[in-house]
N, CA, C and O atoms as a GROMACS GRO file, in nm:
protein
  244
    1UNK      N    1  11.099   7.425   5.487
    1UNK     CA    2  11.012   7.356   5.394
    1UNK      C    3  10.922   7.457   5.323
    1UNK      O    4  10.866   7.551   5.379
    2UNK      N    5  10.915   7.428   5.194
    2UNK     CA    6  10.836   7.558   5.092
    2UNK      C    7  10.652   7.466   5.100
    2UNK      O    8  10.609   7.354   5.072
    3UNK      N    9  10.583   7.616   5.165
    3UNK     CA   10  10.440   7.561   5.205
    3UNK      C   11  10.378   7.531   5.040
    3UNK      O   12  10.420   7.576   4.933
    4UNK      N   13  10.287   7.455   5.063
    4UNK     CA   14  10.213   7.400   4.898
    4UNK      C   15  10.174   7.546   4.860
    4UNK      O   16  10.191   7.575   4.742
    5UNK      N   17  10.136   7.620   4.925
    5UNK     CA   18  10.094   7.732   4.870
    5UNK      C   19  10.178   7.804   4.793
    5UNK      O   20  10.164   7.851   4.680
    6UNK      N   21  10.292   7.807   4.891
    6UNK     CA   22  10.399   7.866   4.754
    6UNK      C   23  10.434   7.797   4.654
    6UNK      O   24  10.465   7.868   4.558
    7UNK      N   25  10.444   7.671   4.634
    7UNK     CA   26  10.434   7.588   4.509
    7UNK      C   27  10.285   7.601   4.406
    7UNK      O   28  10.257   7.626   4.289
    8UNK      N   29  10.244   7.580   4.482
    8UNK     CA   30  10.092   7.620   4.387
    8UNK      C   31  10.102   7.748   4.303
    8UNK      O   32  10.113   7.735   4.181
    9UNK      N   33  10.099   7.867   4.353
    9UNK     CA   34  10.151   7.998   4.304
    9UNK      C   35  10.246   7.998   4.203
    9UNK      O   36  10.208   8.029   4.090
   10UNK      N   37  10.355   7.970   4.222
   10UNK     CA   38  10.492   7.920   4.130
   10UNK      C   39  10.418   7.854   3.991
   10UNK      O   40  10.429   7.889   3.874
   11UNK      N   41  10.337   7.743   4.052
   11UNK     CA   42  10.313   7.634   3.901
   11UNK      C   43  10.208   7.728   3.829
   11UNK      O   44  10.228   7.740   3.708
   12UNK      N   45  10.103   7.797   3.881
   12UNK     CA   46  10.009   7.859   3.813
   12UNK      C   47  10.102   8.001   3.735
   12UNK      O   48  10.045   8.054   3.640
   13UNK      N   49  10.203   8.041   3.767
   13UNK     CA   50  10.297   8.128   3.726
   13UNK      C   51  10.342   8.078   3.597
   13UNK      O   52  10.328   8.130   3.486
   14UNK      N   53  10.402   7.964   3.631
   14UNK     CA   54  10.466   7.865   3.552
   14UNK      C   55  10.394   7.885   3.346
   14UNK      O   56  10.446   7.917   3.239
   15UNK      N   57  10.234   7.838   3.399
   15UNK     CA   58  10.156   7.815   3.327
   15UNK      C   59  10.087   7.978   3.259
   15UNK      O   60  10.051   7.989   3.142
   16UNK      N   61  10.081   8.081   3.351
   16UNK     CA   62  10.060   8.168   3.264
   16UNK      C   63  10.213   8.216   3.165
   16UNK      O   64  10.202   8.271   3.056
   17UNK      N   65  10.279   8.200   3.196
   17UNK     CA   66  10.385   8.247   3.150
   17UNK      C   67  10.427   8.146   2.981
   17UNK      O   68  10.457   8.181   2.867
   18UNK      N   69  10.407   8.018   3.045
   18UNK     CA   70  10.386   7.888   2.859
   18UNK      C   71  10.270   7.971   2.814
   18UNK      O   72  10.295   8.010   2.700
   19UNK      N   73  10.102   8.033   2.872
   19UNK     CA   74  10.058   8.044   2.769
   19UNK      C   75  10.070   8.178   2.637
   19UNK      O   76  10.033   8.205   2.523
   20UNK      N   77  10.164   8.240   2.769
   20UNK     CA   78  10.197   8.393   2.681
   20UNK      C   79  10.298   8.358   2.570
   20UNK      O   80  10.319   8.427   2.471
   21UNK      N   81  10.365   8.224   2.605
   21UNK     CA   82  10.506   8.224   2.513
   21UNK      C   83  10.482   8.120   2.370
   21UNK      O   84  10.550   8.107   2.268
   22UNK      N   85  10.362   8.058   2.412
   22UNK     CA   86  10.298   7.998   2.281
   22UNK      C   87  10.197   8.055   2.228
   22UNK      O   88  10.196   8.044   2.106
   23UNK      N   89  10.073   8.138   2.293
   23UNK     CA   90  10.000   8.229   2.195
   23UNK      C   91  10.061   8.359   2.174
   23UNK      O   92  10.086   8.388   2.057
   24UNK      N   93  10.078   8.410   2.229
   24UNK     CA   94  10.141   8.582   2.211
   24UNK      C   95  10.209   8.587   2.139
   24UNK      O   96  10.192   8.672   2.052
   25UNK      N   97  10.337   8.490   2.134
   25UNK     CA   98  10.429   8.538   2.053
   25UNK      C   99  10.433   8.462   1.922
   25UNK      O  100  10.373   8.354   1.913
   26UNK      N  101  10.500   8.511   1.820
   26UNK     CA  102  10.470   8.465   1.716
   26UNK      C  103  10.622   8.412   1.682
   26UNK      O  104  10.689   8.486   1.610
   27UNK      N  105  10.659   8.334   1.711
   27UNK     CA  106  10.766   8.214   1.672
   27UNK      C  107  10.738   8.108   1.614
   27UNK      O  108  10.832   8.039   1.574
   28UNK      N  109  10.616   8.069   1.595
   28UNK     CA  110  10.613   7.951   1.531
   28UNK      C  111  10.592   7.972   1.363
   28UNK      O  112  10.582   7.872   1.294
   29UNK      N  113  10.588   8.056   1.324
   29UNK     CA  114  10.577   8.081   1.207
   29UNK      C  115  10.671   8.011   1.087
   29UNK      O  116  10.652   7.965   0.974
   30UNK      N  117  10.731   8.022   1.136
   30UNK     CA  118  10.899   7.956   1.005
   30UNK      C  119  10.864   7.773   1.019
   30UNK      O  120  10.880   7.692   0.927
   31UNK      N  121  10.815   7.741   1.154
   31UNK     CA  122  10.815   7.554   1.160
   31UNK      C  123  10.688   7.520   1.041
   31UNK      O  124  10.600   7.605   1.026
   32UNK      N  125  10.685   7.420   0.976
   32UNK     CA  126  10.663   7.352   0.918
   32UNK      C  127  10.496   7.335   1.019
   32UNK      O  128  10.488   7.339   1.142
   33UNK      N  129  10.404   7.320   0.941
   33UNK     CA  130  10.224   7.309   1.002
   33UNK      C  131  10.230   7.188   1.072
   33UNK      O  132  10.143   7.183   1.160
   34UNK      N  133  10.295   7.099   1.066
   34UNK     CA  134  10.287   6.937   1.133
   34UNK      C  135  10.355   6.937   1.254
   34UNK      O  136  10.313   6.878   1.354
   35UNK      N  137  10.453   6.995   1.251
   35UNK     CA  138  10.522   7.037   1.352
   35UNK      C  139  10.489   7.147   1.453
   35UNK      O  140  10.528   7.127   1.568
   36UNK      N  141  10.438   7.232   1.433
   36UNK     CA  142  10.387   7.348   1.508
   36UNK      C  143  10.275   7.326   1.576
   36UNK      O  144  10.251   7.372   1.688
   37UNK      N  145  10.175   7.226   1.484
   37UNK     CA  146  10.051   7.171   1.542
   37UNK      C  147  10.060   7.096   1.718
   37UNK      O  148   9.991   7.109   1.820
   38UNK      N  149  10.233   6.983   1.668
   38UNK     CA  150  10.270   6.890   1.763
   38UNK      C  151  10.290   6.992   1.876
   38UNK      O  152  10.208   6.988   1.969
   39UNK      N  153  10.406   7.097   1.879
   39UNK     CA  154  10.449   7.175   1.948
   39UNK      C  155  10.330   7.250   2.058
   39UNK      O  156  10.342   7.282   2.177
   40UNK      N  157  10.226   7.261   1.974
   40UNK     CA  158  10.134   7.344   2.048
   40UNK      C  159  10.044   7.298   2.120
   40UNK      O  160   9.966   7.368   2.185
   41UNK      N  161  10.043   7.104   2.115
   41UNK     CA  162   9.991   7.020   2.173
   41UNK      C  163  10.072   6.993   2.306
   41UNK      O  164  10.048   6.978   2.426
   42UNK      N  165  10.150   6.994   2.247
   42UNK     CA  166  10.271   6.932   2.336
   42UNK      C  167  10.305   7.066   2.473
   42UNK      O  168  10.311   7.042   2.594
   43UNK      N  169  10.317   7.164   2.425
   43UNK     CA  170  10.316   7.248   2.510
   43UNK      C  171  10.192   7.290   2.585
   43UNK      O  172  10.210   7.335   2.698
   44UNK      N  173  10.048   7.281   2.530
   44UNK     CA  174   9.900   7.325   2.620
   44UNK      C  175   9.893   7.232   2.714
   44UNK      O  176   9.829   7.255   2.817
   45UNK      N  177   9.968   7.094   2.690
   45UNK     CA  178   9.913   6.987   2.769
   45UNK      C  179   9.988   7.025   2.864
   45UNK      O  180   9.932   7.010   2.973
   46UNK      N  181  10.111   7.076   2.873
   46UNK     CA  182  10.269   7.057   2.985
   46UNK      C  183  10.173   7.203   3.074
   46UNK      O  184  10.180   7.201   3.197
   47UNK      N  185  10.129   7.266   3.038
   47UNK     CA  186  10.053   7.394   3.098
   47UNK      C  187   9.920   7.362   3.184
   47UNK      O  188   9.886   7.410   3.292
   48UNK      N  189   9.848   7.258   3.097
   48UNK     CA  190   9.710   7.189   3.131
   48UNK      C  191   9.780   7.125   3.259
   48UNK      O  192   9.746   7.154   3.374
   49UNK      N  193   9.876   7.038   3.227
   49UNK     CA  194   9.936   7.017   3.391
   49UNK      C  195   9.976   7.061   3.478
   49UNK      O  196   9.949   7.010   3.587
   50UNK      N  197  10.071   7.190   3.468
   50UNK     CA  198  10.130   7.274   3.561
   50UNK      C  199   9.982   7.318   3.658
   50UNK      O  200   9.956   7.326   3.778
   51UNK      N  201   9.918   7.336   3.546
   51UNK     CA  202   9.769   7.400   3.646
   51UNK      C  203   9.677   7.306   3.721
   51UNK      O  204   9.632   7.359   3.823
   52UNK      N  205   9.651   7.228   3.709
   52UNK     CA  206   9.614   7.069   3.772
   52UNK      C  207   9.712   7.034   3.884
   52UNK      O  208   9.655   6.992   3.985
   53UNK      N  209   9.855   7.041   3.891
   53UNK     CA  210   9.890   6.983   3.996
   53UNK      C  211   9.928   7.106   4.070
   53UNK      O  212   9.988   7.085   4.175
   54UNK      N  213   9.901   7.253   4.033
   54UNK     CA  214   9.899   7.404   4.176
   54UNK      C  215   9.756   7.336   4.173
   54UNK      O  216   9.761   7.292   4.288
   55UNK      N  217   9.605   7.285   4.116
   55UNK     CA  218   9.484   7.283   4.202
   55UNK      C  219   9.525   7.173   4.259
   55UNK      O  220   9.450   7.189   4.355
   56UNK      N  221   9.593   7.051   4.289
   56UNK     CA  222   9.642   6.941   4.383
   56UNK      C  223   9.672   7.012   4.492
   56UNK      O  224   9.620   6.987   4.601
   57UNK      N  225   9.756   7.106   4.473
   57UNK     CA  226   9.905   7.151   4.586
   57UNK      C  227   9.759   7.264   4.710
   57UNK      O  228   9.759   7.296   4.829
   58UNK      N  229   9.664   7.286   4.596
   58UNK     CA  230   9.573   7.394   4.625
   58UNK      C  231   9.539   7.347   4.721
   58UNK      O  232   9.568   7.390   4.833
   59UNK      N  233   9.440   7.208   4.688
   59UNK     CA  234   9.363   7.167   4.815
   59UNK      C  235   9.404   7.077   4.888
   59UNK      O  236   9.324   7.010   4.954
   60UNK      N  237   9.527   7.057   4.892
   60UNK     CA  238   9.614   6.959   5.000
   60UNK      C  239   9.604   7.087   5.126
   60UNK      O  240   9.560   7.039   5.230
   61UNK      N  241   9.629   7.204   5.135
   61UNK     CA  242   9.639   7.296   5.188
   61UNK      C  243   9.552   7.285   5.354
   61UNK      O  244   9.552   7.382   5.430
   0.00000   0.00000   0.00000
């Protein structure tokens, strides 16, 4: 059985790694402003969660 801790670790991984691949890099450039806006919502939130449920996994511990 994988301890929460190692899941926790993993998801906070998870989440630095979306935020390097939506600010750092510069791919969004060619999408359309309405779309890129969505994208960047859509992706902070999926990150905003990854990190919320490693602090769940955190203090189940």
């Amino acid at each position: 059985m994988v301890s929460n801790l190692i899941i926790s670790d993993f998801l906070v991984n998870v989440a630095a790694g979306w935020f390097g691949a939506i600010f750092i890099t510069q791919t969004y450039q060619q999408i359309p402003r309405k779309k890129r806006t969505s994208l960047v919502i859509i992706n902070t939130g999926a990150m905003i969660a990854c990190l919320v449920i490693a602090y769940k996994f955190r203090i189940s511990i």
